[in-house]
N, C-alpha and C positions, 0 to 999 in steps of 0.2 A: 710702624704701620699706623698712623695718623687718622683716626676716620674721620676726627675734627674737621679736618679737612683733604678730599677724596677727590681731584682730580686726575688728569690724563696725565699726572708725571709720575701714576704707580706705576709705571713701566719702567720709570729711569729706579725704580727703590728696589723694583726685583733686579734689576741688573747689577744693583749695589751687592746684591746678596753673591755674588760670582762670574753674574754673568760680562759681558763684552761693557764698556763706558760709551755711549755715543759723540760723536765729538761734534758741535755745533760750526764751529768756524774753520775753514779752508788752511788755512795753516795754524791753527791753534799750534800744533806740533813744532813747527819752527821756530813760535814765540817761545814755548813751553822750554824746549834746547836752550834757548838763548837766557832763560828766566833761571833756568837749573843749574846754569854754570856760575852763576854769582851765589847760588845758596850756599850754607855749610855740607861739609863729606854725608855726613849722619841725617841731611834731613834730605838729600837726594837719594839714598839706600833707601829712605823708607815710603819716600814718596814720591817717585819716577815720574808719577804721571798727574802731578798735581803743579799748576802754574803757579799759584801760591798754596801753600800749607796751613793750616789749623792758627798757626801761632804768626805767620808771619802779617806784614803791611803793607798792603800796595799803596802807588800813588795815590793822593787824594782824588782827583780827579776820576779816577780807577771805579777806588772805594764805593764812590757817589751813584755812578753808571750803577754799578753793579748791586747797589743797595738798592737802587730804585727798581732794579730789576726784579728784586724779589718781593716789595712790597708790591709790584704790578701782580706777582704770583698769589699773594697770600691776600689781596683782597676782594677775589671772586670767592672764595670762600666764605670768608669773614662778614660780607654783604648780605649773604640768603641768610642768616641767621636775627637779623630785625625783622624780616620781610614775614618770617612763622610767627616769631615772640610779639609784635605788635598786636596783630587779629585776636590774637590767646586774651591780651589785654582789654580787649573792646576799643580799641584806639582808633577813633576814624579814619579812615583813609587819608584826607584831605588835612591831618593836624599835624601841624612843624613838631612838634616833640619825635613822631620817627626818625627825623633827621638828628635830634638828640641822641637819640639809641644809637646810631650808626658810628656817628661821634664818637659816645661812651666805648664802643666798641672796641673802635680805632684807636683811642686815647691807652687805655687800659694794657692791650694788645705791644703796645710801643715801651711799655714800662714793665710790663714783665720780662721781653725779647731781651730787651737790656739787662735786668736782673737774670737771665738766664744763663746769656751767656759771657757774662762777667765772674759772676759769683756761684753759680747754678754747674748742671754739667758740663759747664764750658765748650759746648761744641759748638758750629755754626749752627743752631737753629732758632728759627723762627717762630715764635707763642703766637695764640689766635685761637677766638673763639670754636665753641666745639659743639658739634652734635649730638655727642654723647648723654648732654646735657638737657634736650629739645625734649624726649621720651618721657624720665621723669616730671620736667615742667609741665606738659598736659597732663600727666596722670596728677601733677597737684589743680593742678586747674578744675580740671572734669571734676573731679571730688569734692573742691570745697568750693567751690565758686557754681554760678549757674551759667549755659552754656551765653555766648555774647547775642545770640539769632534769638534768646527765649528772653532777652531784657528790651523794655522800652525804649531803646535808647534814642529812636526819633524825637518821645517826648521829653525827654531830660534834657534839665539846664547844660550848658556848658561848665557850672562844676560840679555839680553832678556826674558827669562822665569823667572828670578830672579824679574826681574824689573815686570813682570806682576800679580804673586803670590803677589810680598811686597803692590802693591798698593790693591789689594782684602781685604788684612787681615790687612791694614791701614783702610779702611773703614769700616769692620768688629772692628774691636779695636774702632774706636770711635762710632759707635753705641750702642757698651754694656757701653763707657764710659759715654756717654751723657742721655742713659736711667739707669744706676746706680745713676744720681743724683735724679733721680723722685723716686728709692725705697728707697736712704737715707733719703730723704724730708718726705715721705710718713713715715718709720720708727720713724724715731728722731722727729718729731713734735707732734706725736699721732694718723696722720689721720688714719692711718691703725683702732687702733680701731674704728672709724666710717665706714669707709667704708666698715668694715666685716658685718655692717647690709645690704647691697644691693647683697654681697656675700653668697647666698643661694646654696642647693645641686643640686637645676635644673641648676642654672650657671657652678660652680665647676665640671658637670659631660662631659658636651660637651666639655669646655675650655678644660681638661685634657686627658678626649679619643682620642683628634682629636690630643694630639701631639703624642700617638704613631700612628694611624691611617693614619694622615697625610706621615708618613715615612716608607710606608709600599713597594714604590719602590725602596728606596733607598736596603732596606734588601732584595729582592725577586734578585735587582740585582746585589749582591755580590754572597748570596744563589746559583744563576744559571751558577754562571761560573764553577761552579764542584755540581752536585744537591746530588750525590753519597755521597762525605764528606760533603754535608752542611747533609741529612739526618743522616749520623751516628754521626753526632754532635748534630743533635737536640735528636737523639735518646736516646744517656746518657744523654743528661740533663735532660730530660722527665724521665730515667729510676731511676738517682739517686736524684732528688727533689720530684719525687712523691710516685714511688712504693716503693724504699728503704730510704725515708726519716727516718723511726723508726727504721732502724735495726743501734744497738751499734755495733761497733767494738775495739774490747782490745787493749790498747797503754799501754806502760810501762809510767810508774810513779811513782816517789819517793815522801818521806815525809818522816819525820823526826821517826814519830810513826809506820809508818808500813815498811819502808826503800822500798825496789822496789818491786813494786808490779803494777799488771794492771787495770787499768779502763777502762768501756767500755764508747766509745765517740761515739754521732750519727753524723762521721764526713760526710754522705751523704746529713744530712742537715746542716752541714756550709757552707761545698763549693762544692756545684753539680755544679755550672757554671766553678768556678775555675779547676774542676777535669775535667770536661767535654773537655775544652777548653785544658787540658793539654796530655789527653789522644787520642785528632784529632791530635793534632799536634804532637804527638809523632807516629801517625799509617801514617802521611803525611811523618815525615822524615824518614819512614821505605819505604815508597812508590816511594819517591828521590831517597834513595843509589839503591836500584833496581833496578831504571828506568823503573818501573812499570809506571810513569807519564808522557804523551810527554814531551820533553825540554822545553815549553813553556806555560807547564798549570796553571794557578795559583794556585793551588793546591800543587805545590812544593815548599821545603821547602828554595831553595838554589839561586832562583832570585830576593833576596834581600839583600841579606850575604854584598852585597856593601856597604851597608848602615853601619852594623855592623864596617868591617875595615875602612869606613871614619869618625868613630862619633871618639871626643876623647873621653879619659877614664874619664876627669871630664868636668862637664859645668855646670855653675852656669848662670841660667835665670836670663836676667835683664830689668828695662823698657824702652821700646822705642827700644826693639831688635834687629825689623823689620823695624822701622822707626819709625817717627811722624804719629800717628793718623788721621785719616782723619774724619771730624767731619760733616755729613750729614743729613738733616732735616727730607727727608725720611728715611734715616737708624736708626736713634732714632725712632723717632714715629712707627716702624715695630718693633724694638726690642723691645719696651716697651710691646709686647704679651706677650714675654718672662719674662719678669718680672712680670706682672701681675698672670701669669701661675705659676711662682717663688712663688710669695710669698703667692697664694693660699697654693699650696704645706707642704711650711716650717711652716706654722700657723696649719695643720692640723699634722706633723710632731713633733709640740712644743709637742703639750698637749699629741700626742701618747706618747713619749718620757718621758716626767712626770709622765703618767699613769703607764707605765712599769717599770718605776725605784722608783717605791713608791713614788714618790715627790707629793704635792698637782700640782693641775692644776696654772702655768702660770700667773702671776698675768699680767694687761697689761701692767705696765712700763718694765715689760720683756720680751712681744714680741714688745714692739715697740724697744726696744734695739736690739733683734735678726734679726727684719726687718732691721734696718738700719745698723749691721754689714753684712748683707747677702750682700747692701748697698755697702757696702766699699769692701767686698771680689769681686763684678761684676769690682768696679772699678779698684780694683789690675791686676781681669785679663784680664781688656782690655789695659791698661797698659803694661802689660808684654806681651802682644798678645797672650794667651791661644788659643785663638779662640769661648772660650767660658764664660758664666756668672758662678757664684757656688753656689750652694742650698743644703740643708739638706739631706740627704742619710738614704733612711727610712731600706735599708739591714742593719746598722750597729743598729741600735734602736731595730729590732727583734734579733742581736746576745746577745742585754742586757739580755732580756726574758730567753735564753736560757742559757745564761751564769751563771744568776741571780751575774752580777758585772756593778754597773752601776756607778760605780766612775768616775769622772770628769778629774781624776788626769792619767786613763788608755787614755784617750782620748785626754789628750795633751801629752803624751807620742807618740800613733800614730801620730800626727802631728810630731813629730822632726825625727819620722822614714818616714814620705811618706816625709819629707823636704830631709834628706839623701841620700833616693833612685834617690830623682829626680835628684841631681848632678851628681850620676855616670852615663856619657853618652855613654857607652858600654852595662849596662845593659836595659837601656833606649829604646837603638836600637834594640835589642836582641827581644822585643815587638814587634819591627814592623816586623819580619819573619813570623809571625803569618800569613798563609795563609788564604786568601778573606773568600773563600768557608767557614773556619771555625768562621772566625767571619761576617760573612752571616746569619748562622746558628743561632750564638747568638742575631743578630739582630731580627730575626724572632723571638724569646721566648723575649726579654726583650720589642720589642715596642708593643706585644702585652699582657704582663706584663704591662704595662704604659695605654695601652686602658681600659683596667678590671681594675685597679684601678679607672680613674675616672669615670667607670660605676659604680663603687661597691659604690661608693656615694648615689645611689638612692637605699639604703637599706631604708634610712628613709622617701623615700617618697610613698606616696599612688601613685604606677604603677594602680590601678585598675580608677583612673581618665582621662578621657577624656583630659581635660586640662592639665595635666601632660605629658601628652603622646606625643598631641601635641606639646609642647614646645619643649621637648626630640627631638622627629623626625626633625622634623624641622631644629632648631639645630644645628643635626649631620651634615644632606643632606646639608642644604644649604650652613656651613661652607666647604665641599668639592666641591660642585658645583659651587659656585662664583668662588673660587681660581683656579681651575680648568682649568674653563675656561679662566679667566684673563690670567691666561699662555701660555695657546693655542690663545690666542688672544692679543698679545702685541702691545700697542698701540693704544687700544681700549678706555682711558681715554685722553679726550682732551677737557680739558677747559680752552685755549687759555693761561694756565701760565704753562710752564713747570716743577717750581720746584713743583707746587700743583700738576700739572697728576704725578709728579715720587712719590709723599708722596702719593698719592691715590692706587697707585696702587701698591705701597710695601704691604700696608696697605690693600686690597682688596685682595692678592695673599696672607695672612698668616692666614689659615684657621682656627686658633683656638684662636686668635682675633675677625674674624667675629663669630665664632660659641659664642665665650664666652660673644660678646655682646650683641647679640640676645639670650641670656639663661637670662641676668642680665635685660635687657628690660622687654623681654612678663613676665620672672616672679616678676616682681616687679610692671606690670600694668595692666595686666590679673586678676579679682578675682578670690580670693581664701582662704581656711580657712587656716591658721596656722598649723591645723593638716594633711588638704590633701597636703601641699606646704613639708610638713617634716621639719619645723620649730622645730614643739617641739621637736620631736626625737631628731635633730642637737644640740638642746641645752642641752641635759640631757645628752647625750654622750659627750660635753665638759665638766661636774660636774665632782669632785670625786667622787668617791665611798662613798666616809666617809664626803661627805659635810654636814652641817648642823650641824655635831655632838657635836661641840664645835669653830665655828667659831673664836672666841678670842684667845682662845691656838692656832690654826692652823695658826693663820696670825703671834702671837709672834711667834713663834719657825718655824715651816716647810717654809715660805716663806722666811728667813733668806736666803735658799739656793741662791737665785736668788738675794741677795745682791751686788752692786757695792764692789768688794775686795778693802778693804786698806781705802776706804774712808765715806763707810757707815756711821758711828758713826756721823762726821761731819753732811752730809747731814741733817741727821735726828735734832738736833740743829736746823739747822738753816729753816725759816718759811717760805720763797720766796722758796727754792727749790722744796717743794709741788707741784709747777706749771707747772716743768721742766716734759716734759713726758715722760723722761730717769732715772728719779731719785724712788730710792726704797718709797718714802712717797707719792710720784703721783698718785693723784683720778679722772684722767680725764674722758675721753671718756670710755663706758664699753662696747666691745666687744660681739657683739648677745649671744653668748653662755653662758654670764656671767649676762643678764637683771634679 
């Protein structure tokens, strides 16, 4: 459950969870026959309905398609995430460095994908910027910085404004860096499996609502500055993710046996955001040449084109861009929300991801490995100053379902194309034209996408309990009203040590920290049975399907997948590694879901 990134392919991720697989293409089924009879006995039993499997190769050709597919997935996501963090910085609208950031983004995004699913959990997933992340960054911002609307900045030199942005997102840079060592630590030693027992779905539901919740003025105030296009942007997406989700449309296609010929694709459910966003912005640059739009609305397409002629045609992100880091006590201990919200996310993102692509569920020496590469991709991009941390992208894990191709090898392919992309810095900038109004819009469908996910958590709890309810409400309210207010009232924490009132009150201003710690409290000290807490539910929906069946065959052969490449063989030899809680023979700590 990805909130990093929260598009209209949560549907393909609950369906992961048991329900029906959608099948996109008119005979997937007859390829998939014909794709199944050349696999081996053991990987057809386990994966019927998969055209390639976890470990397997398709053609290059294939690969290519199919990578670019999903980087088209993962970077409507990855996009709205410069478009907040820039304004936070004071960064003017009209300055090529956004196009930087978008870059960074991109860049970063391509090199952890790769380290993930190489050496990392080994599944097909896709890294990318996160949300989770956005919450704490303004609560550092509001606090130690003064708002960007209460600075001079008409009168300020141009480096002056330079110098003011670089020291923001110097301070931003080492709070995702200094809180990436707490989710490496937490990964690579094994705590993670312990501590998913205090991680219940009354915790997991407020922590994750309140991050789209929490950012519900950032969208209302892009939305407002044109409500006309923010509407007919929400309007296609609403029209082609929901009503015209099932309807196929015929694309030409070749193949060797039936040479060109059409298939129908349901491309309304790949890319409704993608189309959405592409079809505002083309009804905006018709509304520019016309001058149907005042000179200065932001609605037009042509008051940023600057950015365009200043970026060059290539740039290569590199670390320390921006400067040296700036490494603050409060801005860790705030970002570590973010992380905490992260790695909820991507543990619940593993096992979808397994489930979907026929793999057995997850053993723990592979989420504690995917924790602690998650780990290493926060630290890359506060290094390279992204502006943000990277987590699991649960839209690319529903396009598997749909695709039924869940090869590992399609997913480092997308890594070396979104690495590609992010160099070219013309195409980079070309993004940021994209007017407010319409990625306003988008905001409004995805952080309320991000709230309904971490509501939809309390499928498995008994809502008809009192005690449930409680907790819930509570929760929600109090994680918006503390922070709230803290903000409206700055300066309101004084106890007499300055650097504790600014860690206090980062920490008190990032509402889905407080909401997440009062979910992990009252339910872990409030009684309660098991079955009203939605314990058991939680644990049976991490099982496979087929557990139990032959436990001994499933750990030889299917958990094979999640093997350390290249070095396995060793390990397993030697008797100390056992203890290592990164190593494929590690019995440590067992994961709630797995008791």
């Amino acid at each position: 459950m990805a909130t990093d990134n929260p598009t209209f392919q949560m549907e393909e991720n609950s369906k992961a969870n048991g329900a029906r697989t959608v099948e996109i293409f008119e005979n997937d089924q007859v390829d998939a026959d014909r794709k199944l009879d050349s696999l081996p006995q053991k990987t057809q039993k386990q994966k019927s309905d998969m055209i390639y499997s976890v470990g397997d190769k398709p053609p290059w050709h294939i690969t290519t398609m199919l990578g670019a597919q999903h980087y088209l997935m993962m970077v409507g996501a990855t996009l709205s995430l410069p478009y907040i963090i820039t304004p936070l910085l004071c960064i003017d609208d009209s300055d090529p460095v956004r196009a930087t950031f978008i870059s960074t983004i991109l860049f970063v995004s391509g090199i952890v994908t790769f380290i993930q699913t190489t050496f990392g959990i080994r599944l097909p997933i896709v890294q990318g910027g996160t949300f989770s992340f956005l919450v704490p960054t303004i609560a550092i911002m509001t606090t130690n910085y003064p708002e960007c609307k209460d600075l001079p900045l008409a009168n300020m030199t141009a480096l002056e404004r330079e110098l003011e942005w670089k020291t923001r997102i110097q301070e931003i840079q080492g709070a995702i860096i200094g809180s990436s060592f707490l989710q490496m630590i937490i990964g690579f030693t094994g705590l993670i499996g312990f501590m998913i027992r205090w991680i219940t779905p009354l915790a997991i539901a407020p922590t994750v609502a309140l991050v789209g919740l929490s950012l519900f003025a950032v969208a209302a105030e892009k939305a407002g500055e044109h409500w006309g296009i923010s509407a007919f942007t929400m309007a296609l997406t609403i029209l082609f993710s929901q009503y015209l989700r099932d309807i196929a449309l015929p694309i030409p296609s070749y193949n060797r046996d039936r040479g060109f010929h059409f298939k129908k694709a349901e491309i309304f459910k790949l890319f409704p955001v993608l189309m959405a966003i592409l079809l505002a912005w083309f009804l905006c640059a018709l509304l520019t040449v016309t001058d149907a739009l005042p000179p200065k609305s932001s609605a037009r397409t042509d008051i940023r084109l600057d950015i365009v002629y200043g970026s060059p045609w290539f740039y290569v992100p590199y670390p320390c861009q921006f400067g040296m880091p700036i490494v603050s006590t409060a801005g860790v201990l705030g970002m570590i929300a973010g992380v905490i919200a992260s790695m909820i996310e991507s543990i619940g993102d593993y096992y979808a991801c397994a489930r979907i692509s026929g793999a057995p569920p997850p053993p723990i020496h592979a989420i504690n490995r995917g924790i602690g590469v998650e780990g290493i991709g926060c630290l890359l991009a506060g290094l390279w100053g992204s502006g943000s941390g990277t987590t699991s992208y649960s839209e690319n894990i529903g396009a598997i379902g749909v695709t039924k191709v869940a090869s590992r090898r399609v997913i480092q392919m997308a890594s070396f194309l979104i690495i590609g992309v992010s160099v070219l810095g013309k195409v980079c900038a070309l993004f940021v034209t994209i007017p407010n109004p319409v990625i306003g819009a988008i905001f409004c469908i995805m952080f309320g996408m991000v709230a309904a996910v971490g509501l939809s958590v309390l499928q498995f709890v008994d809502l008809n309990s009192s005690r449930n309810i409680f907790i819930l409400g509570f929760s929600i309210f109090f994680g918006l009203a503390l922070p709230s207010w803290m903000k409206n009232n700055k300066g309101a924490v004084q106890t007499g040590s300055p650097t504790f009132d600014q860690i206090l009150t980062v920490i008190l201003q990032t509402s889905m920290l407080v909401s997440g710690l009062l979910g992990i409290f009252l339910d872990n000290t409030i009684p309660g049975t098991d079955e009203e807490r939605g314990l058991v539910a939680w644990r049976n929906q991490m099982k496979s399907p087929d557990e139990g069946e032959d436990p001994q065959q499933e750990e030889e052969n299917d958990l094979s997948i999640y093997d350390i490449p290249y070095i396995t063989p060793w390990i397993r030899k030697v008797k100390w590694m056992s203890y290592i809680p990164v190593c494929p023979t590690y019995k440590g700590f067992k994961c709630r879901g797995k008791d």
